[in-house]
C-alpha angles and dihedrals in degrees: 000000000000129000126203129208083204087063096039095054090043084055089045094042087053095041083057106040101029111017096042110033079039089060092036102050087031095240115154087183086067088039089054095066086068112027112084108224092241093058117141129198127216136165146083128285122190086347089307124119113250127211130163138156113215098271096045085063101032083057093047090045083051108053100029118089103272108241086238084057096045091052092223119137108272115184133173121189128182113235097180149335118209107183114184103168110303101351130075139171123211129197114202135162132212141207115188124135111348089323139119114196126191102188130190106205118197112210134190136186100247108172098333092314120103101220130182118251109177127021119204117201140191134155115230135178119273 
């Protein structure tokens, strides 16, 4: 198993400027860069499952208000990033509306990218 700090920092620079401003503008076209077509949803949200493929959630991301729209605080933070080869797991946690999200984000080494190819969801409290 190795682990590399090069792929760790390339999960962490497209959280950041894809997974993260996509969710926060609202742009599927920016959430596209990181999301793999076959990505699946699953969770929970307010004690209710949640699951969702790719374009059921692309669609509800672009016709709902953007939280940069709405002007209510929107954060993501990165919680962690574990790399071993060509598979990774991200934590991250975010704050949009009146949500918390904890997220648990799959990632695999698709032609160079690291894409995410399964998102985990739950609400929790802040």
């Amino acid at each position: 198993m190795e682990t590399n700090q090069q792929d760790s920092l390339a999960i962490t620079q497209a959280l950041e400027e894809y997974y993260f401003k996509g969710i926060y503008e609202g742009d599927v076209n920016i959430l596209g860069n990181i999301l793999n077509p076959g990505t699946l949803l699953f969770g929970d949200v307010k004690g209710q499952p949640y699951a969702k493929t790719l374009d059921q959630y692309l669609d509800g991301v672009k016709n709902r208000q953007s939280p940069k729209d709405s002007g209510k605080p929107f954060k993501g933070t990165i919680v962690s990033v574990d790399v071993v080869n060509s598979i990774a797991v991200s934590k991250v946690h975010v704050k949009m509306y009146e949500f918390n999200y904890d997220e648990f984000l799959s990632f695999h080494k698709i032609d160079s990218r690291w894409m995410i190819v399964n998102k985990m969801i739950t609400d929790v409290a802040e």
